[in-house]
Structures are given as structure tokens and as C-alpha cells.
N, C-alpha and C positions, 0 to 999 in steps of 0.2 A: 405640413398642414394637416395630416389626417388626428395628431392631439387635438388641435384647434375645431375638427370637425367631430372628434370622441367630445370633447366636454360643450359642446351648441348641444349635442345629444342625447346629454348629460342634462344637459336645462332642461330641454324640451321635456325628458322622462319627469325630472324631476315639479315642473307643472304641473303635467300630466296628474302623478301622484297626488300634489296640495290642491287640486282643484276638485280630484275623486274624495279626499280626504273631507276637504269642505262640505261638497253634496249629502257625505254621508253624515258628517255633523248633521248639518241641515234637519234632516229625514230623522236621525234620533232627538233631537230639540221637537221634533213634531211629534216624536212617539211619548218621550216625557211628558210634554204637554196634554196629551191627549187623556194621558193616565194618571197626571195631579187631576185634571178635569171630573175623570172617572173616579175618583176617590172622593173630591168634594160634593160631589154626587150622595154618593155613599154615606157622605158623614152626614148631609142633609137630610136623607132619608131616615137614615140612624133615628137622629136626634126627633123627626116628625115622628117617627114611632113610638118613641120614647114619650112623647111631648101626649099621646091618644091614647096608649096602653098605663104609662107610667111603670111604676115600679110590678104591677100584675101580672106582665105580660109571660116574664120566666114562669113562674108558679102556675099559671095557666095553660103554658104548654107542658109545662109537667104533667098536668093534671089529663091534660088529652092523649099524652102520650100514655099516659098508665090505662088511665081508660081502655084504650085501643088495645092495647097488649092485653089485659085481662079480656076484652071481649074477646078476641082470637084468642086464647087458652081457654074459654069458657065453650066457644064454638067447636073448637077442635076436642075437650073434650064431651062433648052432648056427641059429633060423628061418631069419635070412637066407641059411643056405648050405644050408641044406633048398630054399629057393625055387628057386636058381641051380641046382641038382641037376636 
């Protein structure tokens, strides 16, 4: 009898296993979920900004970003010749 009691124990484990197996489906079916959710998000946004800026929006932060760098190379140099002064 102790075959007969190795493979009940054998079931038992192997339960055990498909029903942790399942949970953890479960749990990443919720995290996919969550994260097609978190992209349609995204792509809505996207597309709103798109829809308010239109095609401007790149070339305009170009433009703020140049801005900005040239103002800090223009402040930093007026410091340095405050220094030398």
C-alpha cells in the first residue's frame, strides 16, 4: 500500500501545483490588463495632444529647448566675465 499512498500524494502535490499555477495566471491576466488599460490611456492622450498642438508641437519644443540652452550659455557667460572683471 505505501505506492498507493506515494501517488494520492502525488495528486495531492500535483493540485496543489495547478491551482498555484491558475492563481498566478489569474494575477498576470490582471497585470496585462491593467497595462493594455495603461497604454490606451496613453494613446488617448497622445492623440488629444496631437488633436490641441497639431503638427507645432515638435518645432516648438525645439524652439524652447534652444532658447533655454542659449539663455544658460549666455548667463554663464556674462558670470564668467563678471569674475574676470
Amino acid at each position: 500500500m505505501p505506492l498507493a499512498r506515494e501517488a494520492k500524494e502525488a495528486i495531492h502535490r500535483l493540485n496543489q501545483v495547478s491551482q498555484g499555477v491558475e492563481t498566478s495566471n489569474a494575477k498576470l491576466q490582471d497585470a496585462l490588463g491593467a497595462l493594455q488599460h495603461a497604454g490606451h490611456n496613453i494613446q488617448m492622450t497622445t492623440e488629444a495632444v496631437r488633436a490641441v498642438f497639431g503638427s507645432r508641437l515638435i518645432p516648438m519644443a525645439g524652439v524652447v529647448a534652444g532658447v533655454r540652452a542659449g539663455v544658460k550659455l549666455l548667463w554663464k557667460t556674462v558670470r564668467e566675465r563678471r569674475k574676470v572683471s
